[in-house]
Residue, then its C-alpha position, 0 to 999 in steps of 0.5 A: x332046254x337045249x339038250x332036248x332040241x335036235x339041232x340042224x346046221x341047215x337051220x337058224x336059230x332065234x333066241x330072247x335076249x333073256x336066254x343067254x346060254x353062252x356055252x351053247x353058242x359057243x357050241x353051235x358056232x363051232x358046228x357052224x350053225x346060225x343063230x341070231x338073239x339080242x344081247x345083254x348090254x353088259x355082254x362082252x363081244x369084238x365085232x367081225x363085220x357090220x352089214x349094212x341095214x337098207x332103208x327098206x329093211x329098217x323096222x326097229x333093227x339097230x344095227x346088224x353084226x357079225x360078232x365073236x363072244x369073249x368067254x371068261x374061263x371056267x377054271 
């Protein structure tokens, strides 16, 4: 599905939690485009940096992560 969507670096992306295409955000990442999804539970991930979620802003958001995917190698 991706193949057919031109991406823009100016844009971000929102995805399911049921659409995990690692190698197309491994892509985006390194054209440093923004997206955002809900991951599996099972997903492995090391966490970059946590942002603070205000009051305010609390409507079901658990927590707010800038994390880095660990692949496991195709070969």
């Amino acid at each position: 599905m991706l193949s057919n969507i031109k991406l823009d670096s100016q844009m971000i992306y929102v995805f399911d939690k049921r659409y995990n295409d690692y190698k197309a955000f491994k892509r985006f990442s390194e054209y440093q485009m923004c997206f955002v999804t809900r991951i599996k539970d099972n997903t492995v991930y090391e966490s970059i940096y946590q942002n603070i979620i205000g009051i305010n802003i609390n409507i079901g958001f658990l927590q707010d992560e800038i994390i880095e995917l660990i692949l496991k190698d195709d070969n």
